[in-house]
C-alpha positions in Angstrom: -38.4 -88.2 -85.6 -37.2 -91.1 -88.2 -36.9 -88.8 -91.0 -34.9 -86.3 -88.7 -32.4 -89.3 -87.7 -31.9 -90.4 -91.0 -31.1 -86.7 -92.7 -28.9 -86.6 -89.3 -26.8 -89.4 -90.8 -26.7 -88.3 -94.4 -25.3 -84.8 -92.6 -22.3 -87.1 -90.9 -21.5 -88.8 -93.7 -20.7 -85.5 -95.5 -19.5 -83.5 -92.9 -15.8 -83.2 -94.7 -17.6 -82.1 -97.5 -19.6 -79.6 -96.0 -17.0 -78.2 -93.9 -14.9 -77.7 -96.5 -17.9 -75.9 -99.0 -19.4 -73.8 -95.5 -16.1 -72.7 -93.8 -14.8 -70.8 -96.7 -17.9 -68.6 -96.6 -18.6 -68.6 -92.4 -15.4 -66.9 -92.6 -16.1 -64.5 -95.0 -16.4 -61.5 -92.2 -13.2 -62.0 -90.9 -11.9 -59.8 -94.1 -13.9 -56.9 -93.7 -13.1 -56.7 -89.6 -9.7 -55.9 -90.0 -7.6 -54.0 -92.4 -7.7 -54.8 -95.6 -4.0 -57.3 -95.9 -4.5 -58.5 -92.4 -8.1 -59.4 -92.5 -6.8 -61.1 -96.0 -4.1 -62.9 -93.9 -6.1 -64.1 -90.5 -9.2 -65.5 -93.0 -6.7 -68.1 -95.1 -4.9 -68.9 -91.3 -8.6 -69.6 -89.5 -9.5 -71.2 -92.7 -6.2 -73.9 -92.3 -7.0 -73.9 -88.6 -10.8 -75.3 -89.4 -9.4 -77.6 -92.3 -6.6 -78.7 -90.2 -8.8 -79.5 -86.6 -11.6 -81.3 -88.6 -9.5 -82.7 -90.8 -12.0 -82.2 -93.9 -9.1 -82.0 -96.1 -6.0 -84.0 -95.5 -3.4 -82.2 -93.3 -0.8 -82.1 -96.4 -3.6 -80.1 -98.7 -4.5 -77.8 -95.7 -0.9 -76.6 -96.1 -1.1 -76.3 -99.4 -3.3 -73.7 -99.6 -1.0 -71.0 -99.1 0.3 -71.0 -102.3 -3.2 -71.0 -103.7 -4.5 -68.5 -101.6 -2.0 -66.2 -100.3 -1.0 -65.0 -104.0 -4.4 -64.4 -105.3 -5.7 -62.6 -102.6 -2.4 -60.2 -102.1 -1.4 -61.2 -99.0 2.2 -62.4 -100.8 3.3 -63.2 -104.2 3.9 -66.9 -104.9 7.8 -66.3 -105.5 7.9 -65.5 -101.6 5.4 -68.3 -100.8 6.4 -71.2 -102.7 10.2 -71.3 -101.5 8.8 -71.9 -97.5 8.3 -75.3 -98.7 11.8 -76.4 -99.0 13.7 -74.4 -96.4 16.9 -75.8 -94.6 14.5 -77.3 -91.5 12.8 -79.3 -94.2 15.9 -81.2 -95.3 16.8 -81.4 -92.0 13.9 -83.5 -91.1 14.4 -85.3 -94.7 17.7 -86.6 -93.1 16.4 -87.8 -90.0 13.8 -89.6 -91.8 16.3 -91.2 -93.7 18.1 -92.5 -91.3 15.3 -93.6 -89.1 14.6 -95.3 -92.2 17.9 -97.4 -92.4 18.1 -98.2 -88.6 14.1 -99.8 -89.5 15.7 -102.1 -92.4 18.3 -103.3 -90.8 16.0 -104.1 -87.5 19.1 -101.8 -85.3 16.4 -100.4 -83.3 14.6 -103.6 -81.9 18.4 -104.8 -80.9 18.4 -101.9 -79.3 14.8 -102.1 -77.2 15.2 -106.0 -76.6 19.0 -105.4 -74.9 17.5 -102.6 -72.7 14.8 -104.8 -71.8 17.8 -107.4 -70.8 19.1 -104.9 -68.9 16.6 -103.4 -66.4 14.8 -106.9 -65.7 11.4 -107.9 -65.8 10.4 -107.0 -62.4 7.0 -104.5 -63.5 8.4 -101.4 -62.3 11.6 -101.5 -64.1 10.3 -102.8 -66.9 7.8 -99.8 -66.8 10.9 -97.9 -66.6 13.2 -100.0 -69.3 9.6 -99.6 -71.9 9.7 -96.0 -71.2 13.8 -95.6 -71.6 14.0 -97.6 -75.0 10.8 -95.7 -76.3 12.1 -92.4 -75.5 15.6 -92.7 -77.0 13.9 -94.3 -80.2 11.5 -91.9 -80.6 14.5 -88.9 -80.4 15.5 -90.4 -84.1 12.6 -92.7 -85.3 9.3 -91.7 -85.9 7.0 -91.5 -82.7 4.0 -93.6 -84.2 7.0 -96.7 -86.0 8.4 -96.5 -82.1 4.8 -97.1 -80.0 3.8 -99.5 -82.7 7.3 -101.7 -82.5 7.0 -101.4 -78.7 3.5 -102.6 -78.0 4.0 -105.9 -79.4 7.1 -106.7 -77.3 5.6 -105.6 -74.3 2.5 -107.9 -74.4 4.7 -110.7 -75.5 6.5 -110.3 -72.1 3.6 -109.3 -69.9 1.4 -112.4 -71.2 4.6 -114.8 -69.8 4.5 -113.0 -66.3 0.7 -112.5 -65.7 -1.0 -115.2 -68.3 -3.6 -114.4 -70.8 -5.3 -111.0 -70.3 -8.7 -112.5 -71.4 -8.4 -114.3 -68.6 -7.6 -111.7 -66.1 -10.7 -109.5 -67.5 -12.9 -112.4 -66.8 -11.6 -113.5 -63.1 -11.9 -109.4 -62.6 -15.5 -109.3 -63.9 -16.6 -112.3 -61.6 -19.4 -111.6 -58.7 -18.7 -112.5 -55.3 -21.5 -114.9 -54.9 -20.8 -118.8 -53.9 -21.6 -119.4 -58.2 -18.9 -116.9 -58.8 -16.5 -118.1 -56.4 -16.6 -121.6 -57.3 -15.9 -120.3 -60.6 -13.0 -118.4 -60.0 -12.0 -121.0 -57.4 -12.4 -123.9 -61.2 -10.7 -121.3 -63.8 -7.6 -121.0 -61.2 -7.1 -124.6 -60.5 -7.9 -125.6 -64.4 -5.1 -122.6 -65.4 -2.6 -123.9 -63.3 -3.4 -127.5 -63.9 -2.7 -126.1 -67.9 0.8 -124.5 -66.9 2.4 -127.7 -64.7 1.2 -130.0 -67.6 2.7 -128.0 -70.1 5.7 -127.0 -67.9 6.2 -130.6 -66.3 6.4 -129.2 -63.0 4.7 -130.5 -59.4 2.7 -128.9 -57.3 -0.3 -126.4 -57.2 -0.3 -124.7 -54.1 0.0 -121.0 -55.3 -4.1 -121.2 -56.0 -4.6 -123.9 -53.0 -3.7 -121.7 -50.7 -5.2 -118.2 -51.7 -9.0 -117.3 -50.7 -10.9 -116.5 -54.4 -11.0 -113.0 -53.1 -7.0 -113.1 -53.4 -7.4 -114.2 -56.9 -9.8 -111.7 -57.8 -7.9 -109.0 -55.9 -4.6 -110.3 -58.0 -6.3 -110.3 -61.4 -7.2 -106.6 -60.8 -4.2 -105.8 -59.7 -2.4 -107.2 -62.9 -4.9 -105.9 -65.4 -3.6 -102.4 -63.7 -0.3 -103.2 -64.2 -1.2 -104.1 -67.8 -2.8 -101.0 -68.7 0.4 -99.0 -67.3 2.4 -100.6 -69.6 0.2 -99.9 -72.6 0.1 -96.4 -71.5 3.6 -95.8 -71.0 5.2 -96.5 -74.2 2.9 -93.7 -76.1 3.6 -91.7 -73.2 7.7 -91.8 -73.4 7.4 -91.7 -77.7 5.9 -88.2 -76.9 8.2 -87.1 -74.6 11.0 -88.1 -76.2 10.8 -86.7 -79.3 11.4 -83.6 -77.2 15.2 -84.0 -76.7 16.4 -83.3 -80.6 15.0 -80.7 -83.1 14.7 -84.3 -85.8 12.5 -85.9 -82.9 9.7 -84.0 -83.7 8.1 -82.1 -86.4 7.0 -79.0 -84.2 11.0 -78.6 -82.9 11.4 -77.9 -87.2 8.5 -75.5 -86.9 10.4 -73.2 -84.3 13.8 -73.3 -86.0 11.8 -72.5 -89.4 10.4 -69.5 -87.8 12.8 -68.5 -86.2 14.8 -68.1 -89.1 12.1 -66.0 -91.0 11.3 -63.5 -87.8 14.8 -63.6 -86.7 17.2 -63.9 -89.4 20.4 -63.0 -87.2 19.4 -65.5 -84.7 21.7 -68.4 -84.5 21.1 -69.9 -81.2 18.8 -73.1 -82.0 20.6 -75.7 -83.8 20.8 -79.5 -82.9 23.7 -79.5 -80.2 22.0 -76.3 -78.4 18.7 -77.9 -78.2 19.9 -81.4 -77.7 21.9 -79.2 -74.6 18.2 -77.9 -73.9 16.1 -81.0 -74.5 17.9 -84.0 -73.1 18.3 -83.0 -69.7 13.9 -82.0 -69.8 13.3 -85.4 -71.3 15.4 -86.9 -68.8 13.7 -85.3 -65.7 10.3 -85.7 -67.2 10.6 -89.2 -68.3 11.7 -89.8 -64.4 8.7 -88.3 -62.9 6.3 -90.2 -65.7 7.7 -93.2 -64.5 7.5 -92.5 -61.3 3.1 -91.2 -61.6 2.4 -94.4 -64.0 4.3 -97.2 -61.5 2.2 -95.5 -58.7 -0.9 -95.3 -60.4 -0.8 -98.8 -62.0 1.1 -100.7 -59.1 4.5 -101.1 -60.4 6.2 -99.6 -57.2 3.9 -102.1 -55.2 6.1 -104.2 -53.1 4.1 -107.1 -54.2 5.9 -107.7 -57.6 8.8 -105.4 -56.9 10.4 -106.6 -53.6 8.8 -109.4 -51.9 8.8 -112.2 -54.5 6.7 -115.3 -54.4 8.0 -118.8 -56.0 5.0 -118.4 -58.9 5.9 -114.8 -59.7 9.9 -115.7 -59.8 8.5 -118.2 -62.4 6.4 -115.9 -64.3 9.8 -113.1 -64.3 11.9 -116.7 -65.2 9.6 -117.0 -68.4 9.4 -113.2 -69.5 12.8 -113.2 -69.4 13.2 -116.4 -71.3 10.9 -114.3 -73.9 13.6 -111.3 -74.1 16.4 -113.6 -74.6 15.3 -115.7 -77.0 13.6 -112.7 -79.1 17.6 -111.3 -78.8 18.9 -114.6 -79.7 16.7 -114.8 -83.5 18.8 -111.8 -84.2 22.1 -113.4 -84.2 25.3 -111.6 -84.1 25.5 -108.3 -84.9 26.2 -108.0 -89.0 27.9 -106.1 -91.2 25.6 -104.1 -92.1 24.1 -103.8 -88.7 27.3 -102.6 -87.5 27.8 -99.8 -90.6 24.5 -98.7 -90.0 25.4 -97.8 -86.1 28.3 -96.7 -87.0 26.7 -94.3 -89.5 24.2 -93.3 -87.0 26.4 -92.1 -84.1 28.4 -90.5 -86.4 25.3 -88.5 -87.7 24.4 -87.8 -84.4 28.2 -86.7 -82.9 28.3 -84.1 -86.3 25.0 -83.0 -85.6 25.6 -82.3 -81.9 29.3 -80.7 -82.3 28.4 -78.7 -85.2 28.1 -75.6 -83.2 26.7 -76.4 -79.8 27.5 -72.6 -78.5 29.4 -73.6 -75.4 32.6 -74.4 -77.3 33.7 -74.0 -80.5 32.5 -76.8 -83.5 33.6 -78.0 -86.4 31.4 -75.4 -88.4 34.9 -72.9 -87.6 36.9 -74.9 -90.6 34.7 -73.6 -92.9 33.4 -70.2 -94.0 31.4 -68.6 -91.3 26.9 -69.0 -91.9 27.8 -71.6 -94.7 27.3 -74.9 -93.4 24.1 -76.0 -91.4 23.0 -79.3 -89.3 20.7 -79.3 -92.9 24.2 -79.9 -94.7 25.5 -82.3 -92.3 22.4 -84.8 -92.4 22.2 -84.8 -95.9 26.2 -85.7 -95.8 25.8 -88.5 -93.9 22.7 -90.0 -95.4 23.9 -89.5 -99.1 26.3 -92.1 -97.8 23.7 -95.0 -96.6 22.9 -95.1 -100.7 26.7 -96.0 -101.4 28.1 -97.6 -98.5 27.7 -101.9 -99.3 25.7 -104.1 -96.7 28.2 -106.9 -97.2 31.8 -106.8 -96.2 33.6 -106.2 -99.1 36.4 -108.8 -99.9 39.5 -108.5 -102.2 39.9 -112.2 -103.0 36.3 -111.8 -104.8 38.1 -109.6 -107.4 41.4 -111.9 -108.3 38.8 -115.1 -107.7 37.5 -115.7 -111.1 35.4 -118.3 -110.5 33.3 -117.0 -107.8 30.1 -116.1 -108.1 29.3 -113.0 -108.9 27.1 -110.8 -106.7 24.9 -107.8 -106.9 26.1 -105.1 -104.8 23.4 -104.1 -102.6 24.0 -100.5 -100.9 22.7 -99.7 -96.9 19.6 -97.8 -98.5 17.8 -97.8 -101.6 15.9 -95.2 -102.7 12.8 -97.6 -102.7 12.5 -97.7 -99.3 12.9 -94.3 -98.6 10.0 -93.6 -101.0 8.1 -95.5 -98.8 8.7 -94.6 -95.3 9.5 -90.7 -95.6 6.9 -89.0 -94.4 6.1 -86.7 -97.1 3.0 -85.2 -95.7 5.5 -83.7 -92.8 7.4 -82.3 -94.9 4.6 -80.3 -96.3 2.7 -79.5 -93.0 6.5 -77.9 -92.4 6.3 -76.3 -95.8 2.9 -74.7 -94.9 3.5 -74.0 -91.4 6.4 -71.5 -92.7 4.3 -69.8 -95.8 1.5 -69.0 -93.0 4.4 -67.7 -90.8 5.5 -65.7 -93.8 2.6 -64.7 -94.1 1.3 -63.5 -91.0 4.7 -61.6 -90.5 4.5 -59.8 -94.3 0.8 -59.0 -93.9 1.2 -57.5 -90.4 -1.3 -59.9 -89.0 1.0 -60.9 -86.5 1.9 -57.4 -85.1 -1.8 -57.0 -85.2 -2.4 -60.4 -83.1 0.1 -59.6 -80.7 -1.0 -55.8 -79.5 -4.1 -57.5 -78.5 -3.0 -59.8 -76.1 -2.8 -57.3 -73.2 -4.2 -59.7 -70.5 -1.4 -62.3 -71.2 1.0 -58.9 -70.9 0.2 -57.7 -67.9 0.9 -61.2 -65.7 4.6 -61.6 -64.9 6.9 -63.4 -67.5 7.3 -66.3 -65.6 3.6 -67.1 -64.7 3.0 -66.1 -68.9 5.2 -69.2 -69.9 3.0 -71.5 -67.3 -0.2 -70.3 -68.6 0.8 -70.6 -72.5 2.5 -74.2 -72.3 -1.0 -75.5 -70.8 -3.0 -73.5 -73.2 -0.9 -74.6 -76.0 -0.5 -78.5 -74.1 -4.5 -78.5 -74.3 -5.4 -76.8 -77.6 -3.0 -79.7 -79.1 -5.2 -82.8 -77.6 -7.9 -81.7 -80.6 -5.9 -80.6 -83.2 -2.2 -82.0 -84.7 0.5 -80.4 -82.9 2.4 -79.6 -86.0 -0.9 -77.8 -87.1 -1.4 -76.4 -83.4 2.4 -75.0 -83.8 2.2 -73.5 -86.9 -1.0 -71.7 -86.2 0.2 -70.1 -82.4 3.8 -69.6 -82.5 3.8 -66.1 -85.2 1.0 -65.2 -82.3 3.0 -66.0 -79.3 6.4 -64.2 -80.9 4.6 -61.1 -81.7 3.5 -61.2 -77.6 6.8 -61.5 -76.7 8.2 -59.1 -79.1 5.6 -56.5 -77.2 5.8 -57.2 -73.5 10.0 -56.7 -74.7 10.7 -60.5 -73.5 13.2 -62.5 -75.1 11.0 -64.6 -77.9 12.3 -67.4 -76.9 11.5 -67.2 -73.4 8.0 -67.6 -75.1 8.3 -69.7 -78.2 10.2 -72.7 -76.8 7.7 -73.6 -74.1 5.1 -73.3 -76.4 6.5 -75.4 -79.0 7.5 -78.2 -76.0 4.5 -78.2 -75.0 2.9 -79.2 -78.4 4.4 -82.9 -77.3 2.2 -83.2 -74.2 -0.8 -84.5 -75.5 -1.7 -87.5 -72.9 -5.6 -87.4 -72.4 -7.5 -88.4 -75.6 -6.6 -91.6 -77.5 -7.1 -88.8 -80.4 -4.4 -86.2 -79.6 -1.6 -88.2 -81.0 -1.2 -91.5 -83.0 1.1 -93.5 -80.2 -2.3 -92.7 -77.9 -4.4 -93.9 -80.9 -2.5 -97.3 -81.2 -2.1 -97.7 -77.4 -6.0 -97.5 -77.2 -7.0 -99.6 -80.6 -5.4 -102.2 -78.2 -9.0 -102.6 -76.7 -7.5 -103.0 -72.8 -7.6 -99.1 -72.2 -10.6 -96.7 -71.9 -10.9 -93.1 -72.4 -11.1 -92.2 -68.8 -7.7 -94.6 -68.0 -6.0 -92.3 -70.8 -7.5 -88.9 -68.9 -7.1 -89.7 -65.2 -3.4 -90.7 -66.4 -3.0 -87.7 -68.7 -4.2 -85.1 -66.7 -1.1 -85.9 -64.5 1.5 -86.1 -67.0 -0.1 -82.6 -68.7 0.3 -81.0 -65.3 4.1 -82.6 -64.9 5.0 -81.8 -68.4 4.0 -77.6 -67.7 6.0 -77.9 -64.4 9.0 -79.2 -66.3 9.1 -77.4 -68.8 8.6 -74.1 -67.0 11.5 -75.2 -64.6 13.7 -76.0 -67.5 13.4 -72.9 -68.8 14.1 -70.5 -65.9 17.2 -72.2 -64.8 19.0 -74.1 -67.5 17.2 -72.6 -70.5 17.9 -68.9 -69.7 21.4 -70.0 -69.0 21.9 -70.8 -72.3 19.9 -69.1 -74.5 20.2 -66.0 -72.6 16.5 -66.1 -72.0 16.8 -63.1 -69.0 17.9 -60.3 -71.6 16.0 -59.0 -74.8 18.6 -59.7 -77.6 19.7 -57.5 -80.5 18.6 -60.3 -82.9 14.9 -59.1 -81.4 15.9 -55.7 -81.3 16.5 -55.1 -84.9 13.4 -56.3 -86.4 12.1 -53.8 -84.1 13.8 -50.9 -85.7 13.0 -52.2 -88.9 9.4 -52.4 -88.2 9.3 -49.3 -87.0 11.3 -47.5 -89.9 8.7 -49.2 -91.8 5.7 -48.1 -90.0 7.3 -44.0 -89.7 7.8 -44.4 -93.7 4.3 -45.5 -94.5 3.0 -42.9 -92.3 4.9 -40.5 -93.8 3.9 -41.4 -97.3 0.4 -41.5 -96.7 0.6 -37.9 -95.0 2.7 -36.4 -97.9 -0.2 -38.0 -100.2 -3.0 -36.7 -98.1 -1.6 -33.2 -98.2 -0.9 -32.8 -101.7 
């Protein structure tokens, strides 16, 4: 039994490795079961799919292996695979990392959190909802893991000034209810606040005097709660709002990329449309998150939201104190903090009135299908690298005896090097070769003629079912990875049953967000639980919820304001034609292959 245990462990240790030596031939069948370029096709995608859940390679290799793959086995040729890696989404991702980048070094965005925070008040439930309002808008132009890991450390900074140390409040939970215990509690109380008058010079102790030990204990508990809903709702809100703008999220990119390559003539997802799309779900879903966690947790308990003792007005006085003297290191707002605003609601006002499709945008000056939102970022955030950070002065120039200073621009190219997220940017580049692929190979008209159960349920009930399959697939596996693997699927589906695609592919790829149950779905969850105050089963009874509110939202979204403007109800020419193309296709090869048989 030792022996067994011990080869057990050398096995874990090596499991990347042998995963990536034993899938390649495991999946060795797959070739033979379907025809010949298919087969070819759906071995490399379950191949990614194994690296990409397991993670035996890194992500950004997994998607290289298109262009190693694809080419040598004849599914495509590497002059059609290679260009997928820097299509127009990519760049438009490149500028919103930029930019993120700029608001980061020029610390805009914890301005932004700590005058929210100022805002809303420190009363638990609307500082829930101020945690989960700053996250959300960050996250729609910063990345979701830089927003949950600036977040977390403000919110413990304020919730240690309104409910003490939460050491503390895990040991006065943990305490037994014997006459040892309760003289204990009865001790660590009296000794805290003894602590807190000496070091606040104030008189009087009679908030622990006059409660039982049983109202301590019951307080701790009910503050630890409290606790844990703020540590879960910052991940929570970083998800959902990288949902409101095709930059905040990488698997938004996905669906404009492949959209583009199934659908060439259709123009209807750009920023402004899906910013038109996206904000008002983020909006309504952030709502009803806020609304689940504060119940959950005790934020909309009366205790610490209306009736108001003198201790806890103290504890709110201090926390408060905390958020304005956090806004007060800051100083005034600079010159360079002020360009770099500037520069970021002007990159968001071009991106949004480019060609929002309910009235006419600024695209109309210039010639029609040439410029993109891909154009406009990279506009704006060539700028930030010539732009100064100091207010330039024409006395320094007829002064000759000033000293003379280097001129420092908004960005350098240094620190974009090191905060672009250059792995993204391939997982998007491999994401669109396996779309290419799967749509050249015929894997995906293949994939989609078998999903008759999912065709035979009305539309409606089809986009519940596939944002929950697609919300749960993604708490294993990387939602970019999850994305680039079902979307050719779910198109082909739709392109069969003669829905709209979109009806299909933009729950799906909303859905990809919604990962709330497993400290490993996403990396906000992963830094929210390396905390050490959650456990698994707080993230899953919490996340279950939120999954369940996300599908509802989404699905309601879509069938009101969604089909509204993306004309979701009617199957569209854009569809239509690559219909008529396939088909000429299919009536020429069989014609071909009959003229052949026959001579």
């Amino acid at each position: 039994m030792e022996t067994l245990s011990a080869f057990a462990g050398k096995v874990w240790c090596v499991r990347k490795q042998l995963v990536v030596l034993l899938a390649p031939l495991a999946l060795i069948p797959v070739v033979f079961a379907l025809p010949a370029k298919e087969g070819k096709c759906l071995y490399v995608v379950l191949l990614m799919a194994v690296y990409w859940c397991t993670e035996a390679l890194p992500l950004a290799v997994t998607a290289l292996l298109p262009i190693c793959l694809f080419p040598t086995m004849g599914v495509l040729t590497s002059k059609k695979v290679c260009p997928q890696y820097f299509l127009e989404p990519n760049f438009l991702f490149f500028s919103g990392v930029v930019m993120a980048s700029a608001i980061e070094e020029w610390n805009v965005h914890r301005r932004i959190a700590l005058k929210v925070l100022n805002i809303v008040g420190v009363k638990p439930v609307w500082l829930i909802l101020g945690m989960m309002i700053t996250s959300s808008f960050l996250s729609m132009w910063l990345n979701n893991t830089a927003t949950t890991a600036m977040m977390l450390p403000i919110a413990n900074a304020i919730l240690e000034n309104l409910f003490g140390d939460l050491e503390k409040l895990k040991e006065n939970c943990k305490l037994k209810e014997d006459e040892e215990g309760l003289s204990q509690i009865k001790l660590q109380a009296l000794t805290s606040e003894k602590q807190i008058l000496t070091e606040d010079g104030q008189e009087g102790a009679e908030r622990h005097d006059k409660r039982t030990p049983e109202e301590v204990r019951a307080e701790s508990e009910y503050q630890l709660k409290v606790w844990k809903g703020f540590l879960l709702c910052i991940p929570y809100a970083s998800s959902i709002g990288g949902t409101a703008t095709l930059t905040g999220t990488a698997p938004n990119l996905i669906l404009m990329g492949q959209l583009t390559s199934f659908f060439p003539d259709c123009d209807l997802v750009n920023f402004g449309s899906w910013f038109v799309f996206g904000f008002p779900l983020m909006v309504l879903f952030l709502l009803l998150g806020w609304l689940w966690i504060s119940f959950l947790y005790g934020g909309l308990n009366a205790r610490l939201c209306v009736r108001k003792q003198d201790w806890q007005a103290d504890a709110e006085r201090k926390a408060k104190a905390v958020i304005d003297e956090d806004y007060k290191k800051l100083g005034p707002m600079n010159f360079a903090e002020g360009a770099i605003t500037f520069f970021f609601i002007l990159f968001a006002v071009l991106l949004f009135t480019r060609d929002p499709k309910f009235f006419p945008g600024w695209s109309i000056f210039f010639n029609k299908g040439y410029v993109s939102d891909a154009v406009t970022g990279v506009v704006i955030i060539s700028l930030l690298f010539v732009f100064p950070s100091q207010k330039p002065s024409l006395s320094w120039w007829f002064d000759f005896h000033s000293t003379n200073t280097q001129y420092i621009p908004l960005l350098s190219w240094k620190k974009v090097q090191g905060s672009v997220s250059w792995n993204i940017i391939l997982l998007l580049g491999g994401g669109f070769a396996m779309a290419k692929g799967c749509e050249e190979s015929g894997l995906a008209s293949w994939l989609g003629t078998h999903l008759q159960p999912i065709a035979r349920v009305p539309p409606p009930v089809a986009v519940i079912l596939i944002t929950a399959f697609v919300a749960c697939f993604t708490e294993f596996a990387s939602n970019t990875a999850t994305i680039i693997i079902l979307l050719p699927i779910i198109t082909e589906l739709a392109i069969n049953i003669k829905v709209n695609p979109l009806y299909f592919m933009i729950p799906a790829t909303t859905g990809c967000s919604f990962a709330f149950m497993l400290p490993v779905s996403t990396p906000p969850n992963s830094i929210a639980f390396a905390s050490g105050h959650l456990m698994v089963k707080d993230m899953v009874k919490t996340g279950f919820m939120m999954n369940i509110l996300g599908i509802l939202t989404v699905s309601l979204a879509v069938n009101t304001w969604g089909t509204y403007m993306f004309g979701l109800s009617t199957y569209p020419d854009w569809a239509q034609s690559l219909n008529v193309t396939s088909t000429t296709t299919d009536v020429y090869n069989l014609t071909t292959s009959y003229l052949n048989a026959t001579a």
